[in-house]
C-alpha positions as a printed NumPy array, in Angstrom:
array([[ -1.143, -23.05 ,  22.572],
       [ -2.928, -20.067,  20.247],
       [ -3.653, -17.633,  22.338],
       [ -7.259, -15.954,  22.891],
       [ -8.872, -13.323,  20.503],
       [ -8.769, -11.413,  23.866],
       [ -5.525, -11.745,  24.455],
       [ -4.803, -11.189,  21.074],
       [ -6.296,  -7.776,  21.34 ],
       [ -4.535,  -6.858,  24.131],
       [ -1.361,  -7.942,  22.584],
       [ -2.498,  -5.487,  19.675],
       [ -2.99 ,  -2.664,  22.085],
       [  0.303,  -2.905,  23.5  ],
       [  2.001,  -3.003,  20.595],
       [  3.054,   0.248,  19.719],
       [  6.095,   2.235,  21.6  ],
       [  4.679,   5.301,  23.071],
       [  5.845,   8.661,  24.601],
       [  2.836,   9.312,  27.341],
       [  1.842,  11.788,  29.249],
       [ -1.768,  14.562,  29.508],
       [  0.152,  17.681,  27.886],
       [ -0.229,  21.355,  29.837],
       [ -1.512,  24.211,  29.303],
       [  0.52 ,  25.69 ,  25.908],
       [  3.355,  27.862,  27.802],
       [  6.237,  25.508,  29.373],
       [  6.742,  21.548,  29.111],
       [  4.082,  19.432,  31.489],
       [  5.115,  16.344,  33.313],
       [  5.56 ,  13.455,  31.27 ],
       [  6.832,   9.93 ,  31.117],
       [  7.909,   6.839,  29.106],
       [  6.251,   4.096,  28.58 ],
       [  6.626,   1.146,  26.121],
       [  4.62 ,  -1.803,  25.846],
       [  6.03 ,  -4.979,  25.552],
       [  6.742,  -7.042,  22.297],
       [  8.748, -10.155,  21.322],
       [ 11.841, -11.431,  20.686],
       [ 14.422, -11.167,  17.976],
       [ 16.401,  -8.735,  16.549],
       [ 17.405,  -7.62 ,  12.951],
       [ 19.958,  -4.944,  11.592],
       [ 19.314,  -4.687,   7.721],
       [ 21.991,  -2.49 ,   6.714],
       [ 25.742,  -2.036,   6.576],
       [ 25.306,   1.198,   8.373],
       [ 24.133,  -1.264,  11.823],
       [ 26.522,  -3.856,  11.134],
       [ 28.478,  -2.748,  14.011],
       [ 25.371,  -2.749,  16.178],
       [ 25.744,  -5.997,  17.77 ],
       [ 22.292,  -6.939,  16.641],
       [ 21.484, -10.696,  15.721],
       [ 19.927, -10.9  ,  12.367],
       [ 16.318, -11.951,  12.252],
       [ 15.558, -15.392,  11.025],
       [ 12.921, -16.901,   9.251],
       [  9.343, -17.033,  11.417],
       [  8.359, -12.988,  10.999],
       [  9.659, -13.015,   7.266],
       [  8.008, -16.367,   6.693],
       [  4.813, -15.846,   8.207],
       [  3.815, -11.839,   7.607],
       [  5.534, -10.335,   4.759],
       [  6.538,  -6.623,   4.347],
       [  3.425,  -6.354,   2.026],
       [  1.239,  -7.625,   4.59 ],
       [  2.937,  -5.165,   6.897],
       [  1.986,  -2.106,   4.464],
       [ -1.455,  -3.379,   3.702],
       [ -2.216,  -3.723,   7.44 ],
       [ -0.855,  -0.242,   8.38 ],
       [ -2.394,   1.587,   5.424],
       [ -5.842,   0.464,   6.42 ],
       [ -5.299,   1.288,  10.079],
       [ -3.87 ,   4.937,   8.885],
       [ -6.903,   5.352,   6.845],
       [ -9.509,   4.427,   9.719],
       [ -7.552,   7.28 ,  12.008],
       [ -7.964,   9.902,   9.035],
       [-11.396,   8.882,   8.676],
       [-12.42 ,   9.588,  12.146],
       [ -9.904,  13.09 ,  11.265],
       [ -7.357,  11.905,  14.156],
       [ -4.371,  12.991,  11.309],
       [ -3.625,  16.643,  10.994],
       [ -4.229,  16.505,   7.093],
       [ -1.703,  20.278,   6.599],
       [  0.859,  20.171,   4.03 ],
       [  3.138,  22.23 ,   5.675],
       [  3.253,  19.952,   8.841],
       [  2.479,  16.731,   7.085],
       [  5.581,  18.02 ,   4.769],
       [  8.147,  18.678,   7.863],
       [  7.572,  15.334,   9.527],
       [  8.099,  13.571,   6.56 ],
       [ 11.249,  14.713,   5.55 ],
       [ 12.692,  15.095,   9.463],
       [ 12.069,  11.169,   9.327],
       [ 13.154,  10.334,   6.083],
       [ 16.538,  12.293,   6.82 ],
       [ 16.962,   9.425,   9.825],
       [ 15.513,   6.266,   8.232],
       [ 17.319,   7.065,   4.866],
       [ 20.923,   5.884,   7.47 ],
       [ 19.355,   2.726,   7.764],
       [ 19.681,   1.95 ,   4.032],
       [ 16.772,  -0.442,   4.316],
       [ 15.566,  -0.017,   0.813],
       [ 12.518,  -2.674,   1.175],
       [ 11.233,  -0.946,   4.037],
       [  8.291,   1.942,   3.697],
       [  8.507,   5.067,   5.944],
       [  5.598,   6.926,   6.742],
       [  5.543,   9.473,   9.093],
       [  2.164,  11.353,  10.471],
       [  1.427,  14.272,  13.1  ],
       [ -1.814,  12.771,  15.317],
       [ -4.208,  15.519,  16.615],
       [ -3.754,  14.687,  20.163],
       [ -2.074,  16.637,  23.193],
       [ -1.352,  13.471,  24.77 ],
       [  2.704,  12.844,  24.761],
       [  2.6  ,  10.47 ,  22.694],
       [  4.742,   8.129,  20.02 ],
       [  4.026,   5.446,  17.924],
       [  5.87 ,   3.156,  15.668],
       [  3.318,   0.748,  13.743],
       [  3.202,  -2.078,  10.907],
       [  3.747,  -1.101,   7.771],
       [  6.622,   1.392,   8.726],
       [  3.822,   4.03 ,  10.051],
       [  5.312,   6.26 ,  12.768],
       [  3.222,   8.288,  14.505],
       [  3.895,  11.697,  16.419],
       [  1.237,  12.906,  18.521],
       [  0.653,  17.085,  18.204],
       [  1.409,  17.535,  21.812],
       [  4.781,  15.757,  21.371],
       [  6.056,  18.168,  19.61 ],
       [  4.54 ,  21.402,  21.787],
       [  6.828,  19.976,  24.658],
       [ 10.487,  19.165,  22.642],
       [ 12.204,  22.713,  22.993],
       [ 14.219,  21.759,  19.63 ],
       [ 14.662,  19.365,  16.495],
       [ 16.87 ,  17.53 ,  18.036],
       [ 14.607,  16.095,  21.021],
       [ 11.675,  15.601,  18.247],
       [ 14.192,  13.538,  16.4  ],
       [ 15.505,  11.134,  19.112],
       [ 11.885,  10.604,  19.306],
       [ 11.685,   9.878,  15.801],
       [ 14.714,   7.674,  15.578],
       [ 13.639,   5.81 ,  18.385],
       [ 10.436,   4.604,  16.81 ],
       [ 12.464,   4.503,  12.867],
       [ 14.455,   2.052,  15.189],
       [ 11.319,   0.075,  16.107],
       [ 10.155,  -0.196,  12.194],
       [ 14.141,  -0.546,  11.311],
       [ 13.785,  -3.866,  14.025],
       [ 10.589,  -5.213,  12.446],
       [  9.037,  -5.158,  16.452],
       [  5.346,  -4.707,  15.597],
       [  5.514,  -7.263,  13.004],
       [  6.77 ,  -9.899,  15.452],
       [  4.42 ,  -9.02 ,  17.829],
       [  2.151, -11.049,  15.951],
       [  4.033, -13.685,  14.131],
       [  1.482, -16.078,  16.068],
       [ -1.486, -14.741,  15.558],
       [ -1.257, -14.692,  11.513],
       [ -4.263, -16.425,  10.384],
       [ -5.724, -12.761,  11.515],
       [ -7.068, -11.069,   8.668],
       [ -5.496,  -7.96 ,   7.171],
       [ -8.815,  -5.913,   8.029],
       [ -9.213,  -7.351,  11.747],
       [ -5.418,  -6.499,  12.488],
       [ -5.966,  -3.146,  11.216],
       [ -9.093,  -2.086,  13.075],
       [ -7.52 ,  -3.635,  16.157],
       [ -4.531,  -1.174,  15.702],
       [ -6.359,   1.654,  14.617],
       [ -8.369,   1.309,  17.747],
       [ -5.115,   0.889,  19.616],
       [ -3.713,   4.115,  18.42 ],
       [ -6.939,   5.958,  18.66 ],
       [ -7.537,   4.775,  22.108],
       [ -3.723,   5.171,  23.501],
       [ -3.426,   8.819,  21.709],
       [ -6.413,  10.062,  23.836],
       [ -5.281,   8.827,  27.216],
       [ -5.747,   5.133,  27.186],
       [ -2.621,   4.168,  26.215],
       [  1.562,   3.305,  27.28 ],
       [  1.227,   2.404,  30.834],
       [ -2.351,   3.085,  31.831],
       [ -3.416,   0.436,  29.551],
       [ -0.097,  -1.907,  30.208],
       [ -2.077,  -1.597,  34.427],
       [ -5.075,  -1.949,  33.042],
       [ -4.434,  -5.529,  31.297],
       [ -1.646,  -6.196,  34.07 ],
       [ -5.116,  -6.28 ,  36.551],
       [ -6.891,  -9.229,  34.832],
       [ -4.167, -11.067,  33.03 ],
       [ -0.822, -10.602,  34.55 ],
       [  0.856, -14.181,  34.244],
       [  0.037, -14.053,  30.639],
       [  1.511, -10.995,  30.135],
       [  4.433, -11.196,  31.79 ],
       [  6.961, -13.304,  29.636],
       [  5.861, -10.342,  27.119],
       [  6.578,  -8.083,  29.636],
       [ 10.057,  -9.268,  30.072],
       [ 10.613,  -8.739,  26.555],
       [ 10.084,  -4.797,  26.779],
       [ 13.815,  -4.272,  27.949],
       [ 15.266,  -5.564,  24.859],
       [ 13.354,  -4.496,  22.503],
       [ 13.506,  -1.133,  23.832],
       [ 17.276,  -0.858,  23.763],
       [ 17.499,  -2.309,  20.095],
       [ 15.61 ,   0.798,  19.15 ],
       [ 17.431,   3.144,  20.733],
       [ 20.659,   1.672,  20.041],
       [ 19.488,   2.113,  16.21 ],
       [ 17.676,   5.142,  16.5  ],
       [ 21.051,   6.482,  18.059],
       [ 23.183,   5.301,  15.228],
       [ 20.223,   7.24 ,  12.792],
       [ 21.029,  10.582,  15.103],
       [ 24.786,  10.729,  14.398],
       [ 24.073,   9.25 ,  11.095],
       [ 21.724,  12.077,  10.304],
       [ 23.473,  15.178,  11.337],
       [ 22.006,  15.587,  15.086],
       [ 23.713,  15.01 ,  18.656],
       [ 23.049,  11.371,  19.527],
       [ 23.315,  12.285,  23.268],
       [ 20.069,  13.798,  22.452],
       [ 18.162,  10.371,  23.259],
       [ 19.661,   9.69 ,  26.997],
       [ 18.991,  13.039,  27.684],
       [ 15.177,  13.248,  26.815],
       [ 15.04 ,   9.919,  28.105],
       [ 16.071,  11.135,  31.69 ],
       [ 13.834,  14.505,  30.761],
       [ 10.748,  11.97 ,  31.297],
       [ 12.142,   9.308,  33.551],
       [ 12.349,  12.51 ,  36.338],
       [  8.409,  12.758,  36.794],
       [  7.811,   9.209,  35.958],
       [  7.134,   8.54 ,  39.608],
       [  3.904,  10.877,  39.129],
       [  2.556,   9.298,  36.056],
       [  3.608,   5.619,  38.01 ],
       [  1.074,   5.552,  40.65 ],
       [ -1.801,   2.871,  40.809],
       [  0.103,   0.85 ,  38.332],
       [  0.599,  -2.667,  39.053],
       [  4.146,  -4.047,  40.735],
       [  4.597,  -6.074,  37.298],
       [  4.856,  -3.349,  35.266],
       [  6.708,  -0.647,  37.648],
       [  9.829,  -1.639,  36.503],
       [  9.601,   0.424,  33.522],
       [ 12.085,   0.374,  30.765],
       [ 12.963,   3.78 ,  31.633],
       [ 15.547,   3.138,  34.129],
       [ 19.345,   4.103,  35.054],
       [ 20.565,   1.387,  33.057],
       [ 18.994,   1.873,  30.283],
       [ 20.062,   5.858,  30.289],
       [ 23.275,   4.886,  30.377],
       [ 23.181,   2.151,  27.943],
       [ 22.088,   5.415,  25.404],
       [ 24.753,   7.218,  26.774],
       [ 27.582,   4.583,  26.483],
       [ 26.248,   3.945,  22.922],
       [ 26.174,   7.85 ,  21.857],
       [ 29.615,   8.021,  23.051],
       [ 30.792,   5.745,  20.625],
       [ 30.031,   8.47 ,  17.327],
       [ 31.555,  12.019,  17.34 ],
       [ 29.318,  14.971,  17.557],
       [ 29.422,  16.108,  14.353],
       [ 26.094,  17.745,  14.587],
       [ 24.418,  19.938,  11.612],
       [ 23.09 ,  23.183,  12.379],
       [ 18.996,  23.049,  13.318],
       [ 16.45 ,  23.819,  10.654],
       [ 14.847,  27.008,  11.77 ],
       [ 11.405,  25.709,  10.164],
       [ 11.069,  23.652,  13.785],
       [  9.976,  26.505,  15.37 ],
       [  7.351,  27.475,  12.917],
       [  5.83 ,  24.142,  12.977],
       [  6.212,  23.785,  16.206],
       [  3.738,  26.916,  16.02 ],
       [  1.92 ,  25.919,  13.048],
       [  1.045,  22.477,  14.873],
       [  0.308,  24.8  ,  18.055],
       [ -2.495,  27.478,  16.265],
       [ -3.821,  23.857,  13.839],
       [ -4.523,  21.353,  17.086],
       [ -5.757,  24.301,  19.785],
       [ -8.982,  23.644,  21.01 ],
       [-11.548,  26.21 ,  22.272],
       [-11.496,  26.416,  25.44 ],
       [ -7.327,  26.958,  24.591],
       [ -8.783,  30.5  ,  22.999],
       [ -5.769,  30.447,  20.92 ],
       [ -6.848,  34.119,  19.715],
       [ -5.524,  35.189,  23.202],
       [ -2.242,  32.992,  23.696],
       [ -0.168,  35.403,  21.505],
       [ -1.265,  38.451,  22.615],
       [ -0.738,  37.176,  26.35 ],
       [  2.978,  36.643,  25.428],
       [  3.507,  39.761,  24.008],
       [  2.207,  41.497,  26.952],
       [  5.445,  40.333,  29.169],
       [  8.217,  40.387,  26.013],
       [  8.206,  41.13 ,  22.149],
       [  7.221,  37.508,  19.841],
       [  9.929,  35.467,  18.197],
       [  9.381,  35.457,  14.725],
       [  7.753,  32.042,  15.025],
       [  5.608,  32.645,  17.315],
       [  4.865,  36.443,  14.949],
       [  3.758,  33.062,  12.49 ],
       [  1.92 ,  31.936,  14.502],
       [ -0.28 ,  34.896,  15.719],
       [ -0.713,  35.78 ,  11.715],
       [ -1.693,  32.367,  11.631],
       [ -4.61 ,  33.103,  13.903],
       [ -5.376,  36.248,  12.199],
       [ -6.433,  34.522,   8.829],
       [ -8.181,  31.876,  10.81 ],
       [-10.295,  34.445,  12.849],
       [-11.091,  36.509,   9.661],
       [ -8.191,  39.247,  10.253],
       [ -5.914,  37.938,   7.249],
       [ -5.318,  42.115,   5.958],
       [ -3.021,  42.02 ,   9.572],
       [ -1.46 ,  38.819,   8.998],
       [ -0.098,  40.201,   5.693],
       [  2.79 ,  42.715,   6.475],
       [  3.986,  40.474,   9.525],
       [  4.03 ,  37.5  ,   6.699],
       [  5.74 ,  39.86 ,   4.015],
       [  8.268,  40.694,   6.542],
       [  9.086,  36.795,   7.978],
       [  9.157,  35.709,   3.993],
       [ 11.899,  38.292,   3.152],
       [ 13.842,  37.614,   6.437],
       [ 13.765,  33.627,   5.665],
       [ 13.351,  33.406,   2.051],
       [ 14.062,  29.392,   1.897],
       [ 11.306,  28.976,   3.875],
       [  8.335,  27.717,   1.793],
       [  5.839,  27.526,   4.288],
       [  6.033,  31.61 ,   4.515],
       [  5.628,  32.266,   1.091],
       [  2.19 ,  29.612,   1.142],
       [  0.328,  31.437,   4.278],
       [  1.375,  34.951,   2.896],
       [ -0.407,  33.626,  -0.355],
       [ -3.363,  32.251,   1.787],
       [ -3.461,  35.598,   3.635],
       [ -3.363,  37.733,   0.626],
       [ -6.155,  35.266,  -1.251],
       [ -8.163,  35.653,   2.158],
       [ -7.919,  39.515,   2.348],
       [ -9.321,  40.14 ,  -1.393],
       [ -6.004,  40.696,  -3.161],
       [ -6.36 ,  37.631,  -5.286],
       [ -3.961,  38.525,  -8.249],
       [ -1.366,  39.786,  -5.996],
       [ -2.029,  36.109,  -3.768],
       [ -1.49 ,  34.234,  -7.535],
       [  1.358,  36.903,  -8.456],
       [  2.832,  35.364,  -5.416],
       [  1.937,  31.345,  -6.153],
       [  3.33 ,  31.558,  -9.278],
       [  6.525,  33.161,  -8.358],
       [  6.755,  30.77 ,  -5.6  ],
       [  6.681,  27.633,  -7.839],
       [  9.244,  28.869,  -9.756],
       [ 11.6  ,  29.347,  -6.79 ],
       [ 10.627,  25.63 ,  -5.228],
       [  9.35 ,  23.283,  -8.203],
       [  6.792,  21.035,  -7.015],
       [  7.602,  21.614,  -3.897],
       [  4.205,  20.056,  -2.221],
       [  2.591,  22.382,   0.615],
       [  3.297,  25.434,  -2.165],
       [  1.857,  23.303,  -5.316],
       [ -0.804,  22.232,  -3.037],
       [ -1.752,  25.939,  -1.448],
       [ -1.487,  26.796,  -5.181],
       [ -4.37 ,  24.385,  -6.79 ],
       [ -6.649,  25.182,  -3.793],
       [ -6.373,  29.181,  -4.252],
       [ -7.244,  28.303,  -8.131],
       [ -9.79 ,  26.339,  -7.263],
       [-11.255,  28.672,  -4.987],
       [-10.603,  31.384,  -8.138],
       [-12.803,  29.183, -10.232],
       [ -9.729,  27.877, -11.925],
       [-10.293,  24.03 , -11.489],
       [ -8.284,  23.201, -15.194],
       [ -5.169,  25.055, -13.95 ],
       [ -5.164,  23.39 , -10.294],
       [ -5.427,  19.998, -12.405],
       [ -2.522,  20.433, -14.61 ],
       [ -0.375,  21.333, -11.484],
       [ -1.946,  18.442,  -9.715],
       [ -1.117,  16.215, -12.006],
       [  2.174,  17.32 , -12.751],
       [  2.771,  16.579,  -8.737],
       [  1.488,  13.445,  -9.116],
       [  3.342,  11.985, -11.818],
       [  6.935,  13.482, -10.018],
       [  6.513,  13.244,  -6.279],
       [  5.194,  10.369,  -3.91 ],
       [  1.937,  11.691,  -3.517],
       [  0.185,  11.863,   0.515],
       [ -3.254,  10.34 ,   0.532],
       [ -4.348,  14.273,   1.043],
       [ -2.968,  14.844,  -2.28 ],
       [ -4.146,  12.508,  -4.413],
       [ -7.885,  13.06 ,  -3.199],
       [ -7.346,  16.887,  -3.711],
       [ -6.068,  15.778,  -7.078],
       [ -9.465,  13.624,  -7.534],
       [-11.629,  17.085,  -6.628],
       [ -9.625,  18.913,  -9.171],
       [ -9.781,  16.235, -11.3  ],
       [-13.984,  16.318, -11.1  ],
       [-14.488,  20.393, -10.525],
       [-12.353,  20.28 , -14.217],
       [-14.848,  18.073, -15.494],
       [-12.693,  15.262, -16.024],
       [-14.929,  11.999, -14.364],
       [-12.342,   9.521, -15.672],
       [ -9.489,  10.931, -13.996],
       [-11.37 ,  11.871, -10.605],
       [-12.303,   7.993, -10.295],
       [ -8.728,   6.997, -11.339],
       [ -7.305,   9.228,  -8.391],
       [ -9.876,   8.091,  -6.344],
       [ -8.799,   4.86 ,  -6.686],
       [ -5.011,   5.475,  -5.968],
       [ -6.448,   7.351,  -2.512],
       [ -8.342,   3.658,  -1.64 ],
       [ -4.66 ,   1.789,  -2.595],
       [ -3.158,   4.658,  -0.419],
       [ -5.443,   3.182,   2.82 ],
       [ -4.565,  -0.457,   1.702],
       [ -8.5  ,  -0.774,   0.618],
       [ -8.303,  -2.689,  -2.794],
       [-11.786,  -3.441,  -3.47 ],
       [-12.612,  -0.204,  -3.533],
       [ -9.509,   0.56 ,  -5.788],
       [-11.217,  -2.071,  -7.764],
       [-14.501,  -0.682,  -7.967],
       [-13.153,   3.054,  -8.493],
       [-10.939,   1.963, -11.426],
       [-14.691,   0.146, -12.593],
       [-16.365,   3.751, -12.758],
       [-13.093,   5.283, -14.743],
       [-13.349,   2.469, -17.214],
       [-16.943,   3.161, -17.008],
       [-16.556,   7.252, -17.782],
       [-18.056,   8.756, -20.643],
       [-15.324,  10.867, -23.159],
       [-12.278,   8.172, -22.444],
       [ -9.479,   8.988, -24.386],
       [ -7.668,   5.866, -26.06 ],
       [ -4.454,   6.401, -23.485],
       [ -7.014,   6.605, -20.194],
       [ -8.41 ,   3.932, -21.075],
       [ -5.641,   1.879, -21.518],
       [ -3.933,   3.437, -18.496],
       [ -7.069,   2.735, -16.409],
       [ -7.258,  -0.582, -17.539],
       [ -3.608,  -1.477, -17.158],
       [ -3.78 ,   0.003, -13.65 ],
       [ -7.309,  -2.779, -12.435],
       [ -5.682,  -5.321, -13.766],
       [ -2.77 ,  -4.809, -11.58 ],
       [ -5.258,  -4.206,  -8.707],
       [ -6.887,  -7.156,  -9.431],
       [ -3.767,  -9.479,  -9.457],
       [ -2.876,  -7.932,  -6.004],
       [ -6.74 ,  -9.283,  -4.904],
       [ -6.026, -12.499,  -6.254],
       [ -2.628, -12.594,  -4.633],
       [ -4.263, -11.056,  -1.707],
       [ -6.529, -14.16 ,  -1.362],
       [ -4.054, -16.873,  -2.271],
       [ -1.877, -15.559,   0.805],
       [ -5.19 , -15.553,   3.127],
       [ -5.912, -19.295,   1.511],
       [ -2.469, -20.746,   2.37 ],
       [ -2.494, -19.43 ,   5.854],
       [ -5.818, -20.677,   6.555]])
């Protein structure tokens, strides 16, 4: 029997794996714990690289019934409801890092049909979350806790593995007469409502109170699923370049103070996956692969301080936190980052300058330096020497994004909208663009004087959040523009009617499920 739009929901809330726990104050790890809501059976390795994985292949009911397009369409609309209500930290730099630390794991899967999109949530909550569409997201006080990249990438594996497993989209095999919109409200209010403290096991207790027979075959299903992903996520590690004993041992990291975070919740869900079995599962498994680990990128530490100075709140007074540290021992030169960091923010960029002069010469691969000692140089009134910089930097790194991006805002802020567009576009046509991007791109785009173009990238934002009517209606207005070259025009028109086939398409699938 179909289960309720209640239960439904509920099922939707419980969806996501999570990493949970209220984070600290910002010196030293608070307590935390696991939890991982429950989700249903069957399992799928896609690759050659998990053959030996001793995962059954999936059949036919999630591949029948919600396709991988579905699956994007549904996350990309839930992704854009968390930016709009700014739950994303939209920074290049960050946005950047987390990107290509998960693309380094999910790229061992070889599962070339499968999207990866990895986000940084502005939330201290401990928190993890691997949802449709192959949207991962890593809560900011996540990574204040993990003392290196290699605990923020078992993290990351483990949820790749979820995606890698198809989980989420299983979840709700039954339930697929849903519409595309309804699913993706119900998970952006899922990940809104977990990532602020209403999530992993406080809402498993909650839903365990009312409907705890229901619940509990799904339940059951938790251990499995659970295991799959780290058993792949494990296999990404070694794959990867990073210890795979990295996972059992932040896994017994949380399971310590889970006893805290475990009181009041109900018997049925106290036997958490987290357990000595399962530890040693991820141990048995990482013993299988020889460390063969890579040397640690030293730009965790800088975004692990970047991410700190980005997601503080006030009553954090951030201004203070560095200059309390260095009142008991000198700064590490991420935390030095940092504190310039806070400098330009509170209007103090001329002192950030020589600290950022001196990090970019002692790490001169690091692009991130070379962007905020451009955005502290633009800040303190030395604008050519801040484009001096820029344009020497893109030279080094070529269309590298955070720098191409720090770039067209400090010539857009010069009154230099026509340059920024030309590099914009430039980034656009040659790198995967970020949703942050392209409407940046759109601005430049419209401060250039170019309305065509701003409603084209407009519309490519609206595909980006999975919102195709408005695509639709964006690509309208370009067509619409006054001054259309004959190539926009074509290009604009080439690009609604593809929009427009997806609609159709759209509705046919809706019509056939109905």
């Amino acid at each position: 029997m179909r289960r309720s739009y209640a239960a439904l929901f509920a099922s939707l809330l419980m969806l996501s794996t999570s990493w949970t726990a209220v984070a600290g104050p910002p010196v030293g790890p608070p307590a935390t714990a696991y939890a991982a809501p429950p989700q249903t059976t069957v399992s799928y390795a896609p690759s050659a690289a998990l053959a030996g994985s001793n995962l059954p292949d999936l059949g036919g009911p999630a591949n029948a019934l919600i396709s991988k397009a579905e699956e994007n369409q549904v996350g990309r609309m839930a992704l854009q409801q968390l930016r709009d209500q700014n739950a994303i930290l939209e920074d290049p730099e960050v946005a950047d890092y987390i990107q290509q630390l998960g693309m380094r794991l999910a790229s061992q899967a070889h599962d070339e049909g499968q999207n990866f999109t990895y986000n940084v949530l502005r939330e201290p909550i401990i928190n993890a979350f691997a949802t449709f569409g192959g949207i991962i997201c890593i809560n900011s006080g996540l990574i204040l806790v993990t003392d290196d990249e290699s605990q923020l990438a078992s993290v990351v594996a483990h949820e790749t593995g979820h995606v890698v497993q198809r989980h989420m989209a299983r979840s709700v095999v039954d339930e697929s007469r849903m519409s595309l919109a309804t699913t993706a409200a119900m998970l952006a209010a899922m990940i809104l409502g977990a990532a602020a403290g209403g999530g992993g096991q406080a809402i498993e207790g909650a839903m365990a109170l009312g409907q705890a027979t229901a619940y509990q075959q799904e339940v059951n299903y938790i251990r499995s699923h659970e295991i799959e992903a780290d058993a792949v996520g494990i296999e990404l590690l070694a794959g990867a370049g990073f210890d795979p004993n990295e996972m059992a041992a932040f896994f017994e990291n949380f399971s310590r103070s889970e006893g805290l975070s475990m009181e009041g919740i109900p018997a049925l869900l106290v036997d958490h996956p987290v357990t000595s079995e399962r530890i040693a599962a991820a141990r048995s498994r990482a013993a299988s692969f020889p460390v063969k680990a890579l040397p640690e990128s030293p730009a965790f530490a800088f975004i692990k301080e970047r991410v700190r100075v980005l997601t503080a709140s006030p009553e954090t007074h951030i201004d203070q936190y560095y200059t309390g540290i260095h009142d008991h021992r000198a700064l590490t030169p991420a935390e030095r980052y940092g504190q310039a960091l806070v400098q330009i923010e509170y209007k103090d960029a001329a002192a950030a300058v020589p600290t950022l002069r001196e990090l970019q010469t002692a790490y001169p691969q690091m692009t991130m330096l070379y962007a905020a000692l451009g955005q502290a140089l633009a800040a303190s009134g030395q604008t050519r020497e801040a484009m001096t910089l820029f344009q020497h930097s893109i030279v080094l790194f070529p269309r590298n994004v955070p720098l191409t991006v720090r770039y067209a805002e400090a010539l857009m802020q010069n009154n230099q909208p026509q340059e920024a567009h030309v590099l914009l576009i430039d980034l656009f046509n040659n790198v995967d663009p970020s949703p942050a991007q392209i409407r940046l791109t759109a601005l430049a785009a419209s401060a250039a004087g170019d309305a065509g173009d701003a409603y084209e990238y407009m519309a490519e934002y609206d595909l980006a959040g999975g919102q195709l009517a408005l695509a639709n209606q964006q690509l309208e207005l370009a067509l619409a523009s006054p001054g259309l070259t004959n190539q926009q025009r074509a290009k604009f028109r080439a690009r609604l009617d593809q929009v427009r086939g997806w609609l159709r398409e759209q509705q046919q699938s809706r019509h056939g499920k109905s």
